[in-house]
C-alpha positions in Angstrom: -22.6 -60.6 -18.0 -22.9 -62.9 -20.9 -23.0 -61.3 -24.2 -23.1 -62.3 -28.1 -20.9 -62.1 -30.2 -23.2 -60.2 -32.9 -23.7 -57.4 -30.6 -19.8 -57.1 -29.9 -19.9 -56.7 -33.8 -22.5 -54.0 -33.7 -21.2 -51.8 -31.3 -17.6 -51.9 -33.0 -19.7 -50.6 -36.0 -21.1 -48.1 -33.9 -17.8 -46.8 -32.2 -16.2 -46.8 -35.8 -19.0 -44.4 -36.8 -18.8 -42.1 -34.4 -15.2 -42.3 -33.9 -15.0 -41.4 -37.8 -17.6 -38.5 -37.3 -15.3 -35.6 -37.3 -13.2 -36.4 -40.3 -16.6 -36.7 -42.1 -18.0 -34.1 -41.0 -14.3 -32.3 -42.6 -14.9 -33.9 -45.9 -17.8 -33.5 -46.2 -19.0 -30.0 -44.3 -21.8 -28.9 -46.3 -23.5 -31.8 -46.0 -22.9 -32.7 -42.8 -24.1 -29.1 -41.6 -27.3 -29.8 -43.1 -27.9 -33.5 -42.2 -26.2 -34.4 -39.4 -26.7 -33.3 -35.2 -24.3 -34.1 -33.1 -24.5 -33.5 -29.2 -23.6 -34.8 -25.7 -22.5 -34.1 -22.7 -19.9 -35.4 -20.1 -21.2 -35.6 -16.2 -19.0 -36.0 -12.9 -21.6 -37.0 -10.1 -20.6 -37.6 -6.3 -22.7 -39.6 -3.8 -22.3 -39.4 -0.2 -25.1 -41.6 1.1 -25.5 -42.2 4.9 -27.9 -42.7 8.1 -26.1 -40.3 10.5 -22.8 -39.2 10.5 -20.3 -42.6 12.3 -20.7 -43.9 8.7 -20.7 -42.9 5.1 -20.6 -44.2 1.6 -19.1 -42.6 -0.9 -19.6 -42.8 -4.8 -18.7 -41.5 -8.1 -20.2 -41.3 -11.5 -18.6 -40.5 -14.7 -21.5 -40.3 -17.0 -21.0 -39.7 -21.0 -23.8 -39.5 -23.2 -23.5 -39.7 -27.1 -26.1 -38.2 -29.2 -26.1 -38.5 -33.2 -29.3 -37.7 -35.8 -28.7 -37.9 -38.9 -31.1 -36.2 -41.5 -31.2 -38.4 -44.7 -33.5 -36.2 -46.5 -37.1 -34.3 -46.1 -38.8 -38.0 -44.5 -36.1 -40.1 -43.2 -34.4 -39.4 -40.0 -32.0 -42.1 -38.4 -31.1 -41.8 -34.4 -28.4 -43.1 -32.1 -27.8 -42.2 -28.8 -25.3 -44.2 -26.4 -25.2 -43.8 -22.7 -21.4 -44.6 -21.3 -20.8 -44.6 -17.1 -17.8 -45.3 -14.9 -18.9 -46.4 -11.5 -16.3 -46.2 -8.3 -17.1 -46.4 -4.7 -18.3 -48.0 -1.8 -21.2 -49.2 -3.5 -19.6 -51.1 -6.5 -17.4 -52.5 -3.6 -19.7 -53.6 -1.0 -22.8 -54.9 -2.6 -22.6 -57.6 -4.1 -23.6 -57.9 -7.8 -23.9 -54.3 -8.3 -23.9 -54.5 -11.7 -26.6 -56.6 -12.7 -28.7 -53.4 -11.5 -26.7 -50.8 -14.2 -28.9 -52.8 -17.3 -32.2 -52.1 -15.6 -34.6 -50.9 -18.9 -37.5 -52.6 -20.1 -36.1 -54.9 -23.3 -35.1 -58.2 -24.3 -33.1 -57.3 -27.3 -29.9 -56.4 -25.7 -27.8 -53.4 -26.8 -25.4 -53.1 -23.6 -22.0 -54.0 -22.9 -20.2 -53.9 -19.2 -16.3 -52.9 -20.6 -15.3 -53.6 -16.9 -15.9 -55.4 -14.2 -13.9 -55.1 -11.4 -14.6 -55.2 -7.2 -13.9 -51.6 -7.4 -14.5 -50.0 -10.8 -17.8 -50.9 -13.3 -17.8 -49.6 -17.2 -21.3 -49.6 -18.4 -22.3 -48.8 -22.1 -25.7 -48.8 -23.2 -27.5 -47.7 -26.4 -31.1 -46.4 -24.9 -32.1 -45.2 -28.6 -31.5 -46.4 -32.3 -34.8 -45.8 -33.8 -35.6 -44.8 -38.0 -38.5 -42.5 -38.3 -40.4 -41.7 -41.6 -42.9 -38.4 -41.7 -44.9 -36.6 -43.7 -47.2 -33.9 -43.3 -50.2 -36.6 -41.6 -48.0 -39.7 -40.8 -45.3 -40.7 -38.7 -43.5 -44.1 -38.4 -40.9 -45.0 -35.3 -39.0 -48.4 -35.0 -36.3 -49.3 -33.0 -35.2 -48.3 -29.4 -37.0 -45.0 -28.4 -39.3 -42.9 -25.7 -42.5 -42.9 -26.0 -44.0 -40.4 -24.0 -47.3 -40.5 -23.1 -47.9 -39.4 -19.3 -49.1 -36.1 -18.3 -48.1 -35.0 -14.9 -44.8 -34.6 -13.8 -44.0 -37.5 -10.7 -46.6 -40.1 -11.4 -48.1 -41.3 -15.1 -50.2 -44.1 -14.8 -50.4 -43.3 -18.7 -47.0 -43.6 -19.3 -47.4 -47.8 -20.4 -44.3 -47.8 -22.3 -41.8 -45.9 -20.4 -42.5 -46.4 -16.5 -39.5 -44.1 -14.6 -38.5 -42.9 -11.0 -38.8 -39.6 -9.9 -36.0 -40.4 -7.8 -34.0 -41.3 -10.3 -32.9 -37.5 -11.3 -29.8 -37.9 -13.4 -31.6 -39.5 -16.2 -33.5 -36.9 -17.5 -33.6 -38.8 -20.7 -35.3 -41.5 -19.5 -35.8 -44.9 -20.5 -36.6 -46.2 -23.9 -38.2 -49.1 -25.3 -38.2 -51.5 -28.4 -41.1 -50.4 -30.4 -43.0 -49.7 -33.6 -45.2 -46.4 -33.4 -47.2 -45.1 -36.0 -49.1 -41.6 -35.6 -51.7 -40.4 -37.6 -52.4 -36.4 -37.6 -56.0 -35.7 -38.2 -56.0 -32.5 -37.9 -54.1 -29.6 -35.6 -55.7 -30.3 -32.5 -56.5 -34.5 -33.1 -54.3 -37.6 -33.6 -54.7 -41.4 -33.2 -51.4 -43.0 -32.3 -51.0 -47.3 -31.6 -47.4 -48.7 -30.6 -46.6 -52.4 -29.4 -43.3 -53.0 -27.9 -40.9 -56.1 -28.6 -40.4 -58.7 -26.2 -39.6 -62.5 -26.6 -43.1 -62.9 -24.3 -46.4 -62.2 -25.3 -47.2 -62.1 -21.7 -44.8 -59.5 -21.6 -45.7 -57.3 -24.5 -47.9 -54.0 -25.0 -50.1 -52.9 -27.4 -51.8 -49.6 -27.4 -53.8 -47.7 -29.1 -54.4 -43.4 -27.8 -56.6 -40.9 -29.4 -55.9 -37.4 -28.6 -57.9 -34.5 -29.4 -59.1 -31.2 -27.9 -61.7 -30.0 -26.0 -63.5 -27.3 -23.8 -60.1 -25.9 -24.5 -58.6 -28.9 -22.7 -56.1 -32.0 -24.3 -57.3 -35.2 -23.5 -56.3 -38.7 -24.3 -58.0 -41.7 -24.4 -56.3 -45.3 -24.3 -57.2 -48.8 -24.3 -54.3 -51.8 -24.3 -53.1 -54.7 -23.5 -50.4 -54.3 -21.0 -48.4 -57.4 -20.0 -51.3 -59.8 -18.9 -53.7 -57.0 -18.6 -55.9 -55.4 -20.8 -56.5 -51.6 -19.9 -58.3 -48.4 -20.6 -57.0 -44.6 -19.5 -57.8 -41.4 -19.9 -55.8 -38.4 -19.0 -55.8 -35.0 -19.6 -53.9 -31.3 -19.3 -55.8 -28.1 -18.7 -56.3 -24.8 -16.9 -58.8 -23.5 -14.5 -58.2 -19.5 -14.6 -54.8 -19.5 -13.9 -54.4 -23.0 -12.6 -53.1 -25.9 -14.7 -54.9 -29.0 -14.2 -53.3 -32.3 -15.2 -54.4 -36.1 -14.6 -54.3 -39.3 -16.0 -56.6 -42.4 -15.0 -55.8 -46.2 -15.5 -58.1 -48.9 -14.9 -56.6 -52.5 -15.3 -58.3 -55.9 -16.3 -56.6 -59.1 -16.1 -57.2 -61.6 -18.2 -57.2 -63.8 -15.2 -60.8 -63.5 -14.0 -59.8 -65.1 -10.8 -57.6 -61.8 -10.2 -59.8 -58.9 -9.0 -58.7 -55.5 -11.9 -57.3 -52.3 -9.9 -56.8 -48.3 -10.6 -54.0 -46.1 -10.9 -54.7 -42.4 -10.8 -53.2 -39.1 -10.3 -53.9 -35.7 -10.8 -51.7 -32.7 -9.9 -52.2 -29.0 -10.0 -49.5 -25.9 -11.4 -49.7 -22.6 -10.2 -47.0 -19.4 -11.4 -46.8 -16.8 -9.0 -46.1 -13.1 -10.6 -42.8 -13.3 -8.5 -41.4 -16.2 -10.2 -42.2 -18.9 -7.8 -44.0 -21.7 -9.2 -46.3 -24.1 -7.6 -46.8 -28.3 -8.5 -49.0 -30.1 -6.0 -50.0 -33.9 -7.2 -51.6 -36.8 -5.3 -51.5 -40.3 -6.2 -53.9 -43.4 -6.0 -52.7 -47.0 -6.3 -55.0 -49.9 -5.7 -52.5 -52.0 -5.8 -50.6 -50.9 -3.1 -50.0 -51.3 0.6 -53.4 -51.1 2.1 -52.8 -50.9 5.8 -50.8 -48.8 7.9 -47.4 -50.3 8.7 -44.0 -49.3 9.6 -41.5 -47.4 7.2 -38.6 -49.5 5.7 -36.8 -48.0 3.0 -36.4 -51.3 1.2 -40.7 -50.8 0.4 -38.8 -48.1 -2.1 -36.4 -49.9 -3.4 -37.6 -53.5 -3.9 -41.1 -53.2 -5.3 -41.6 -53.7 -9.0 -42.2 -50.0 -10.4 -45.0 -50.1 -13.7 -48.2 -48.3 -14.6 -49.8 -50.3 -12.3 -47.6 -49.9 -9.3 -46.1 -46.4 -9.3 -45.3 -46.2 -5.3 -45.3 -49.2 -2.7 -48.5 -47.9 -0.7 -51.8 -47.1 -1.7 -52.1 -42.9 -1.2 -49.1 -40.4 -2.1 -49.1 -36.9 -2.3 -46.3 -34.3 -3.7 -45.5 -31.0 -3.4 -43.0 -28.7 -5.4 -42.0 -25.2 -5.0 -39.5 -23.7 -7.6 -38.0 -20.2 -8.1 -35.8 -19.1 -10.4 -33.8 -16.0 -9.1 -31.6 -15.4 -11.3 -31.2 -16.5 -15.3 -28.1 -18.8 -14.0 -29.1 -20.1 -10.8 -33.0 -22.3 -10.2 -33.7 -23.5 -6.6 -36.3 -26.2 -6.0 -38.0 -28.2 -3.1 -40.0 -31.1 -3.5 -41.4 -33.6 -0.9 -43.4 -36.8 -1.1 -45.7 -38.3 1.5 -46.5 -42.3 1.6 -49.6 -42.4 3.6 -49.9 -46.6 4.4 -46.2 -46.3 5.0 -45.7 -43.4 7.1 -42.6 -42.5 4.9 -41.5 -38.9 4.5 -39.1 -38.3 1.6 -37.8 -34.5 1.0 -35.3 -33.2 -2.3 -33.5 -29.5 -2.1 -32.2 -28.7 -5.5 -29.4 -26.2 -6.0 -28.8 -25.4 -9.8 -26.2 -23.3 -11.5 -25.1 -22.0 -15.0 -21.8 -21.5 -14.6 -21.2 -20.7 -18.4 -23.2 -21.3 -21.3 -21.6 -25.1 -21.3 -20.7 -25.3 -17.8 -23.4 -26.2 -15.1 -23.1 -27.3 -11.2 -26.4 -28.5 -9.4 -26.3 -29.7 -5.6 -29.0 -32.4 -4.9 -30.1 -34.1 -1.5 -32.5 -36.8 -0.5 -33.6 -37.3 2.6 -35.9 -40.2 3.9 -38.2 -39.5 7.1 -40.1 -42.7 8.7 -42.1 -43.9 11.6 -40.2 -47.2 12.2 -41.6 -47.0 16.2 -44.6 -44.5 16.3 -41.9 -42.1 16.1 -40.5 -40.1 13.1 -37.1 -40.7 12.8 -34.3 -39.9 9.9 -34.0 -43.4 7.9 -31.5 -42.5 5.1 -29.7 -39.2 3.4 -28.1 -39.0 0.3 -26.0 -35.5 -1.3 -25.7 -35.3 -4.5 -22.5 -33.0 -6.2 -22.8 -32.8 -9.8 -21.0 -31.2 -13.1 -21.9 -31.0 -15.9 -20.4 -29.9 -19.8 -22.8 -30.4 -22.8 -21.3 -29.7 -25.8 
């Protein structure tokens, strides 16, 4: 991967910075106490990925994360946050190009550097935010690489324009970020009106949006109207109870400015339910004009090769999810969730195993497991386990 010079600058900066954290932070302790946050955490994550059991890859993932705010006084608030990984395994050795799919966020100004690049080991580094923000008691002013959060439910956010990610995806819980300005207005405790646009060397590519939240019948909604890449949309969504039921849903309808193109939904709404005995309940369903209309065949490549946006959040055109979660014990959660692709007969399943093994320390166990209907028959199509440590600090 080709990179500029400037950035190589930049991140030397960055690294000098954080490198010289600690003796300023000794210097200067009172300070430092009261203006600076410093967190991160180190992960060891091992894949074993395979169809039955005559073959198996195996990978590893050393993942470092970086995370520094620094307070510079009652308004001004400056945040950096670097994402490192170490990739080794049958993966970085057997496919080619594998790391032209490590830089996969949504931004033209480039902030990443692969440190090495080798048939059997890949260095990543990324910074995913470096984002200034300005408040006051009604205003707040965001620029620079940061989340902006604006989905409701927890698999599928049609909402979510900025910030499109994978439910598969599970080790990033931070998520992606994006280059953007984002200014929010508080009108009051329950209303705000809130308009970002991204930065990309397209204006094809670019989006501007503009969301009014406010609250009613005891319900938070949000209402949006953009214009997303070629597109110009409008959305609602919204976050509720019914008695004891939480009611969640967000709708997108898209326009393109291309009459001869025909405009197209994306909706979802999803359901939570606690039980008294700690189990909790998420059931959600999906809608997505866009996708595969017409019942065919399975192929896990439908999951892995289609674009993934606001307008296209699973290959097929109806999805449904269920989740059921417990947590036994303060230390130990246990979770099951499974997806169903209607159009594509796919079946996809995830156990989760978590455990606090100290109040730094955590293990979680993670599977995947992909059921299809290649020949009328359901049939296993792909597994992949998931071993994971963690230590935040």
């Amino acid at each position: 991967m080709k990179r500029k010079p400037n950035y190589k600058i930049f991140w030397t900066l960055v690294f000098m910075v954080l490198i010289n954290y600690q003796a300023f932070t000794q210097e200067n302790n009172n300070w430092a106490k009261e203006h600076i946050s410093f967190s991160g955490y180190i992960k060891f994550l091992n894949i074993g990925t395979f169809q039955d059991f005559d073959a198996m890859l195996n990978d590893n993932l050393l993942h470092n994360r970086l995370n520094l705010k620094i307070y510079l006084d009652e308004h001004f608030t400056v945040n950096l946050e670097l994402r490192n990984r170490a990739l080794w395994g049958d993966s970085v050795r057997l496919i080619p190009n594998y790391a032209s799919s490590l830089d996969n966020g949504n931004q033209d100004i480039d902030l990443s550097l692969l440190l090495v690049d080798k048939p059997a080991l890949l260095v990543h580094s990324k910074i995913d935010r470096l984002s200034l923000n300005y408040q006051s008691d009604k205003w707040r002013f965001t620029i620079g690489r940061q989340r902006i959060n604006w989905g409701k439910n927890l698999v599928w956010n049609p909402n979510d324009l900025f910030n499109t990610y994978s439910f598969f995806d599970f080790d990033y819980e931070e998520r992606p970020g994006t280059d953007a300005l984002r200014i929010q207005y508080f009108t009051s405790g329950n209303s705000s009106v809130e308009t970002a646009v991204n930065y990309r060397n397209n204006w094809d590519d670019t989006t501007l949006a503009l969301k009014y939240n406010f609250n009613k019948f005891s319900y938070d909604f949000q209402v949006l109207a953009a214009k997303y890449f070629d597109d110009y949309m409008m959305g609602i969504g919204w976050e509720g109870a019914v008695k004891d039921i939480g009611v969640k849903g967000e709708f997108s309808y898209f326009i393109p400015q291309d009459r001869a193109k025909e405009s197209l939904l994306s909706a979802s709404v999803s359901l939570d339910y606690y039980f008294k005995n700690g189990i909790s309940l998420t059931a959600s369903t999906l809608f997505n004009e866009n996708g595969v209309k017409e019942v065919t065949a399975f192929n896990p490549v439908n999951f892995n090769s289609f674009q993934l946006n606001a307008k296209n959040l699973m290959p097929n055109r109806w999805s449904s999810f269920l989740q059921i979660s417990k947590t036994p014990t303060p230390a130990v959660n246990l979770s099951f969730a499974t997806i169903y692709a209607y159009e594509i007969r796919g079946f996809f399943m995830m156990p989760q195993f978590s455990y606090s093994l100290s109040q730094n320390w955590d293990f979680d166990t993670t599977a995947q497991i992909f059921y299809g209907k290649p020949n009328d028959k359901l049939e296993n199509i792909a597994n992949s386990v998931f071993l994971r440590f963690r230590w935040s600090f």
